[in-house]
C-alpha positions in Angstrom: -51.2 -13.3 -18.1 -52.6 -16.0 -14.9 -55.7 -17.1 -15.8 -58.7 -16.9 -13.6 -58.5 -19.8 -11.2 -62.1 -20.9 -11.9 -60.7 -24.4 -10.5 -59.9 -22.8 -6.5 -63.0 -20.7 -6.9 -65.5 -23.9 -7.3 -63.7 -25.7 -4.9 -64.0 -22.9 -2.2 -67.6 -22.4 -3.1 -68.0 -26.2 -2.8 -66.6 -26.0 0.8 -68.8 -23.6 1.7 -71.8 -25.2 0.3 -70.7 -28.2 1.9 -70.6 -26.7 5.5 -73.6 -23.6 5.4 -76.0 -25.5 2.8 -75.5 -29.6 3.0 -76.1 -29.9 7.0 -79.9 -29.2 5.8 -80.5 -32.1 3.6 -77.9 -34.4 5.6 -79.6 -35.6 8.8 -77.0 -37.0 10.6 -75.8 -35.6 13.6 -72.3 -34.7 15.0 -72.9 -35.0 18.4 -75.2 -38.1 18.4 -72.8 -41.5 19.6 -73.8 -44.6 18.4 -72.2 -47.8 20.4 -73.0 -50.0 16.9 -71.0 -47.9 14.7 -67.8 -47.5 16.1 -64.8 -46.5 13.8 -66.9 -47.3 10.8 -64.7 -46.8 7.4 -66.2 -44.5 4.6 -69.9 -46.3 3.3 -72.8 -45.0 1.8 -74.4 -44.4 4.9 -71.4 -42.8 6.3 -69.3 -41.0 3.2 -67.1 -40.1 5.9 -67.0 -42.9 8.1 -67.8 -42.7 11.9 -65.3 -42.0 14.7 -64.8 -43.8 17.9 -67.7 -42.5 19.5 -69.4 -43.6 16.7 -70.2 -40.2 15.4 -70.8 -39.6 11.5 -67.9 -37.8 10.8 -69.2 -35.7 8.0 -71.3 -34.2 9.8 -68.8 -33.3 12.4 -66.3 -32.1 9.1 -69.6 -29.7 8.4 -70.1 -28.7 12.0 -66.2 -27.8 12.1 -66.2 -26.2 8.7 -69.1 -23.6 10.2 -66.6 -22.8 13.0 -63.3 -22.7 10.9 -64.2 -20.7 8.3 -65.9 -18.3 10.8 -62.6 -17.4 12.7 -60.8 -17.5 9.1 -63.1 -14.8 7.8 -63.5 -13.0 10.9 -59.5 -13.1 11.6 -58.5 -12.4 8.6 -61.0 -9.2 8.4 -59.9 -7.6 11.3 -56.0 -8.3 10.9 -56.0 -6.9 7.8 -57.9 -3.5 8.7 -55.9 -2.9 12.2 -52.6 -3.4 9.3 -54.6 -1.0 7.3 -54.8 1.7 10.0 -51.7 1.0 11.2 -49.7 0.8 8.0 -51.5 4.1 6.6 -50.9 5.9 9.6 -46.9 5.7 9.0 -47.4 6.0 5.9 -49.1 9.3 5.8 -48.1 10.7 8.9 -44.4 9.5 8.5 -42.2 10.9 11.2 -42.3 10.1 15.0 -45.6 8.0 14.3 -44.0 6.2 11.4 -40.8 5.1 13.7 -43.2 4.3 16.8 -45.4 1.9 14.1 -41.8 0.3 12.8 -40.6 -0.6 16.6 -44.2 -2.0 17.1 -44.0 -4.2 14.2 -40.3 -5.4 14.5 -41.4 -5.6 18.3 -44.3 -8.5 16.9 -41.9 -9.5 14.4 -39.5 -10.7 17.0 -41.7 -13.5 18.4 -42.2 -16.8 15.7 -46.0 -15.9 15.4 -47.3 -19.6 16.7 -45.4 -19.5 19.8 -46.8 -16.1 20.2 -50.3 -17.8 20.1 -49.5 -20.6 22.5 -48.3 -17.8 24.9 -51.8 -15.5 24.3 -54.2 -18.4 24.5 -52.5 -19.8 27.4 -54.0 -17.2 29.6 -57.8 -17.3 28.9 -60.4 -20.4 27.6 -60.8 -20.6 24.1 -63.5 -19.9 22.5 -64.5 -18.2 18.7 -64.3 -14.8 19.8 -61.4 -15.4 21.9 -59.4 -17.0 19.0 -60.4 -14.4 16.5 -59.2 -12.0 18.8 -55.7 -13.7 19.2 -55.3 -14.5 15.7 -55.8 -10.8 14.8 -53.6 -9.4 17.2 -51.1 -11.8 16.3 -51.4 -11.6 12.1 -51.5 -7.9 11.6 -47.9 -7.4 10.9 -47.4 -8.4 7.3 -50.4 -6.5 6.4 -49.1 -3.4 7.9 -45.8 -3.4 6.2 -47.0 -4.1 2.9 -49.6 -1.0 3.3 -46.6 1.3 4.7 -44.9 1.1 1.8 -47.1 1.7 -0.3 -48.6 4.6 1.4 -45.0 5.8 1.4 -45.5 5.5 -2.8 -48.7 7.3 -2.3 -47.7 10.2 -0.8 -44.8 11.1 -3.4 -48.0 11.8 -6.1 -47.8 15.2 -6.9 -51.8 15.6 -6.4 -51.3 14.2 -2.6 -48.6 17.0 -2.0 -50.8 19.4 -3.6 -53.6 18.3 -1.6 -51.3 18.4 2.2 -50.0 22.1 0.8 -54.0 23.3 0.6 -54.1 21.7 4.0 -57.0 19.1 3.3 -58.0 16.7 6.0 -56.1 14.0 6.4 -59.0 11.5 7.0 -60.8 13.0 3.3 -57.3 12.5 1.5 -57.5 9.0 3.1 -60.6 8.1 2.2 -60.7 9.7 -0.9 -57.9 8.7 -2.4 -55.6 6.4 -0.8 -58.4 3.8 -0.5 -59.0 2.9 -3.8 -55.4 2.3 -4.4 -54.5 0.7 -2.0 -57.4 -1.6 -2.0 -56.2 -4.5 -4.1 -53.4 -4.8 -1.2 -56.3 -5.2 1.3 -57.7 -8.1 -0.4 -54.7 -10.0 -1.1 -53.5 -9.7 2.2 -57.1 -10.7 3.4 -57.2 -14.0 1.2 -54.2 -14.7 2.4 -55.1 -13.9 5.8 -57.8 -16.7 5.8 -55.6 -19.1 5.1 -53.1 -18.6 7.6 -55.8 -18.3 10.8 -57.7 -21.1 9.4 -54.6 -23.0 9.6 -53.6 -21.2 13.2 -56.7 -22.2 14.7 -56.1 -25.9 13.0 -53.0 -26.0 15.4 -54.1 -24.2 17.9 -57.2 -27.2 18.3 -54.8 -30.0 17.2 -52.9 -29.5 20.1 -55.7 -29.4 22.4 -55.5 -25.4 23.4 -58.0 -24.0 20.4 -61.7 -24.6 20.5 -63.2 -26.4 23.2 -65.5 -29.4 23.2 -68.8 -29.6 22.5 -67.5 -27.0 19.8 -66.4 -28.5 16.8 -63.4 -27.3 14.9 -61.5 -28.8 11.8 -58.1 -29.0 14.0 -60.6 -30.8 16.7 -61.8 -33.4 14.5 -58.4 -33.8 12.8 -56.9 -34.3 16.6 -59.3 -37.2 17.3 -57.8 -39.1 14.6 -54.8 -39.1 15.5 -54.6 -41.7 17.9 -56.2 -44.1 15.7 -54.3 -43.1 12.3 -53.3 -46.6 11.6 -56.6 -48.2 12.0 -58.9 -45.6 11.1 -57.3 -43.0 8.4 -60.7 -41.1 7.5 -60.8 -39.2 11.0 -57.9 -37.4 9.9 -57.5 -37.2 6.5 -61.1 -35.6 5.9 -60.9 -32.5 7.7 -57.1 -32.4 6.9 -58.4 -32.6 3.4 -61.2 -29.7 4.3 -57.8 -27.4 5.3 -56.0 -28.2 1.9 -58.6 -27.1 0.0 -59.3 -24.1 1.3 -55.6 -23.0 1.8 -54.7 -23.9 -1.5 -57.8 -22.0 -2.9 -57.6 -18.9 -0.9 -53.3 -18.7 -2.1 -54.3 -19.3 -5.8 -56.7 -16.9 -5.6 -54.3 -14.2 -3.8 -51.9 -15.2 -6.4 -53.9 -14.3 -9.4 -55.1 -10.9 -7.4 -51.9 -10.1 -6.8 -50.5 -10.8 -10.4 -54.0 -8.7 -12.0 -52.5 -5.8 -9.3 -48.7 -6.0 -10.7 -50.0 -5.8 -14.4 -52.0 -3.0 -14.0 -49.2 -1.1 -12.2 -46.8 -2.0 -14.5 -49.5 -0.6 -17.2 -49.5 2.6 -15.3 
């Protein structure tokens, strides 16, 4: 049996702490440059160092954090309930619906999801609502098949064929009954689903086509190091650090949901 990964949960909760709770006590800014403090390394005055604007670069790691983890959350969340409609809808419905749904996602499937990114965001200015948009349309597909299947499962239960033979509403069944089971799926995919649009919107910044300046992003504090790398490591390795953290956090803890799920199936 996986143990609870008290470890990933701390560190996520330090992260957020970090970027919602630390900015308050920590009085430096992340916009203000400073001619004196250029490319400073990590001190007690700056734990972070400074970058070559002279900006305190922990600040701008907290700044970024805010906006990261607010198009991780919000990606994530709506990705993974358009794959819930979607996947219970072929599921349930099966038929003309379910092989309109397959050609959709094998359609989506076709495209390597990034490039399908550079080609969305190419068209319009970035901004968070923008890239939450994007990264949902773009990261729905996994969710969806994974819920297909096992609304497939669902619907061989002899109470949910006794229920379509009394002709119930579909939405009650739904609700009522397919929920509940199915919603263990919904948060692993979710956790999951953090991880992968934190990291999209990472690239998508890194690269100069994600969030905007004066909008601070982990990607765009990671891309202004990267010119300096050799003289000043700290303007990329902290908010590359920020990324690890939380990825490897968020997949521990969809590992340990998803092995709790398995066991009590395999109870069952």
């Amino acid at each position: 049996m996986k143990r609870v990964p008290f470890i990933s949960i701390f560190l996520l909760a330090f992260v957020f702490l970090l970027c919602y709770v630390f900015p308050y006590i920590y009085f430096q800014s992340p916009y203000e440059l400073n001619a004196d403090a250029i490319l400073l390394a990590p001190s007690f005055e700056h734990p972070m160092g400074t970058d070559r604007l002279g900006r305190d670069v922990m600040a701008r790691v907290m700044q970024g954090g805010q906006v990261s983890l607010i198009i991780g959350v919000l990606s994530a969340m709506a990705a993974s309930f358009l794959g819930l409609i979607i996947g219970v809808s072929a599921g349930f419905f099966r038929g003309t619906i379910d092989k309109s749904i397959v050609i959709l996602i094998d359609l989506f499937l076709t495209f390597p999801t990034f490039f399908l990114l550079l080609a969305l965001i190419s068209y319009v200015d970035a901004s968070i609502w923008i890239l939450v948009i994007v990264i949902s349309v773009t990261g729905w597909m996994g969710m969806a098949r994974m819920i297909r299947s096992e609304s497939f499962a669902i619907s061989h239960k002899p109470y949910i064929k006794i229920l379509k033979i009394a002709k119930v509403k579909p939405l009650k069944i739904l609700v009522k009954y397919y929920t509940p089971l199915l919603a263990p799926i919904f948060f692993i995919s979710f956790t999951f689903g953090v991880s992968g649009a934190i990291l999209a919107e990472s690239g998508l910044s890194f690269l100069g086509i994600g969030i905007t300046p004066p909008q601070i992003s982990w990607g765009t504090v990671l891309s202004e190091g990267k010119e300096v790398i050799d003289i000043a490591w700290w303007l990329s390795f902290f908010p590359g650090l920020m990324i690890f953290i939380v990825t490897y956090s968020l997949i521990n803890i969809s590992d340990y949901l998803q092995s709790k799920t398995n066991e009590k199936e395999s109870i069952e």
